[in-house]
C-alpha angles and dihedrals in degrees: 000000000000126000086260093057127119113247123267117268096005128147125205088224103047104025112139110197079203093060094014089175084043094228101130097133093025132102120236107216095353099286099047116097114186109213100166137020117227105183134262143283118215095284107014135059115224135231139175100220136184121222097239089219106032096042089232127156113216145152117272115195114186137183132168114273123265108241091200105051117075106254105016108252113121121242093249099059088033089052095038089046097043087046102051100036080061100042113076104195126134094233097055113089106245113256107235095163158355142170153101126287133144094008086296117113103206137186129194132201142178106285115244121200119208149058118311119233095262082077100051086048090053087047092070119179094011093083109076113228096246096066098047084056097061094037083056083043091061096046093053085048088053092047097047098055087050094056085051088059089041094247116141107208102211100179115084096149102129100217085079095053115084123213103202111186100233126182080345101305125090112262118202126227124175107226102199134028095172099119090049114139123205115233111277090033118130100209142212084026101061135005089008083058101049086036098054097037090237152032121303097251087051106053098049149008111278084225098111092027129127117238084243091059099057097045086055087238125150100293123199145161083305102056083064094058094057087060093042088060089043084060104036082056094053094038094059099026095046085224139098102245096219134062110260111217124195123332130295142024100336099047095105104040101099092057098052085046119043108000127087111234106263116236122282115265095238105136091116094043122073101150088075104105102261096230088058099092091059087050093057087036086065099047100053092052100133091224108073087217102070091039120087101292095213135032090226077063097055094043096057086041085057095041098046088052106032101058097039095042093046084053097053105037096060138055129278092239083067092047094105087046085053097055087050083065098046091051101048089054093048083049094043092056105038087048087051097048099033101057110121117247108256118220107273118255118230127219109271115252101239085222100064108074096177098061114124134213 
């Protein structure tokens, strides 16, 4: 289904924006019950959803099949559900579910409560610095232990990463993994393209793209670092680092392209760690060659600068607000990379209605 599509199901004389695949009361799959409609990415619609049985809540992400593939899921949600039941990371969101039944392709994940990324930015100034570090220092984690599995994440707009408050510090879930590529991939070009529906322009802003990517040129580990850096920048700056020209799609195209990122507004924060800029500097070169080549490399870099810099920058009457930072980073990253691997959920058989979650 492309993203223009009408809704499956829908009828020009009963369609609720409210239910637009009109399954409030019914049961997806036989055991999940949609109760609210949250909105869409570019190729599936999204539920919150309650195990019928379990009484779970949980994320239900649905499409219309795909009459050509085999089974009729379509290959972003094959691709998004094989990736994460393998993957065992705390920022990925669990895999509980996916299939075809009905004609709807569906796809159901641990449920997350909280705001996404797109908020804290938008709070500005009200988020200490501290605390959007770690939450850049989790993402990186995230995206490290993808790359290890050759999986290029290829979505870093923050309005699909979610910032739970957990135990009173922001957690960090990434909500959609349906434009990942596979190592050796070109990108927008092939599978993506398959995968998406679509081109590349068409599925998503180009806000958080590569200028590889645009350009539909051969992407890899390094084209997500790019849009790492174009998110750091506006995470701690508050401001997006390129000119934006016009509406739509194609608005940010000449900054990626042909403007050097313009310097971080940092002239009320002092407490930033003075080396970060060249960090982000380096991520957003426009050749992949002079950026970070790994996302383990850009880790370290973060992690040598962030920690000594804060220290220093700061008085020593803040020093045991400061440990506590330096605390809540060390237990955000061993969590997240000592969680033991689950074992990996298969794709439901359509024809087995009693399976559970």
């Amino acid at each position: 289904m492309s993203p223009t599509a009408s809704p499956p199901q829908a009828d020009a004389a009963t369609y609720d924006p409210s239910d637009p695949l009109g399954i409030f009361g019914s049961r997806v799959a036989g055991r999940f019950v949609p109760v609210r409609y949250l909105g869409r990415t570019s190729v599936a619609f999204i539920y919150r959803a309650v195990h019928a049985l379990m009484d779970k809540p949980c994320f239900l992400k649905i499409v219309e099949h795909d009459p050509l593939s085999e089974d009729g899921l379509p290959e972003s949600l094959r691709r998004e559900a094989q990736t994460t039941a393998k993957q065992a990371h705390s920022s990925l969101l669990r895999m509980y579910d996916a299939g075809v039944r009905d004609g709807l392709a569906y796809l159901a994940q641990e449920w997350s409560d909280g705001p996404n990324l797109r908020f804290l930015i938008d709070q500005g100034r009200n988020v200490s610095v501290p605390d959007l570090l770690a939450i850049a220092l989790q993402l990186l984690d995230a995206v490290c232990s993808l790359h290890a599995r050759g999986v290029i994440l290829r979505a870093f707009d923050p309005e699909r990463i979610l910032v739970p408050v957990l135990n009173g510090r922001h957690t960090l879930k990434l909500f959609d993994l349906s434009r990942i590529l596979y190592a050796g991939e070109r990108g927008a070009d092939d599978a993506s393209r398959k995968a998406a529906g679509s081109s590349a322009m068409h599925v998503r802003s180009t806000r958080y793209m590569s200028p590889e990517e645009i350009r539909e040129r051969p992407q890899d580990h390094r084209s997500d670092l790019y849009s790492f850096g174009v998110l750091l920048a506006e995470l701690i700056s508050g401001e997006y680092p390129y000119s934006v020209r016009g509406r739509g799609p194609t608005a940010y195209v000449a900054g990626h392209l042909r403007e050097e990122p313009r310097p971080l507004a940092l002239e009320d924060r002092p407490e930033v760690p003075e080396d970060l800029p060249g960090v982000v500097r380096k991520l957003l070169a426009k050749d992949p060659a002079h950026r970070f080549q790994s996302a383990e490399e850009t880790r370290r870099a973060l992690e040598d600068i962030i920690l000594p810099d804060v220290i220093r920058l700061n008085t020593p009457g803040e020093r045991h607000v400061l440990e506590k930072w330096r605390s809540r980073v060390s237990s955000d990253l061993s969590r997240s990379r000592s969680r033991a691997d689950p074992e990996p959920v298969g794709l439901t058989e359509s024809e087995d209605p009693d399976l559970l979650c």
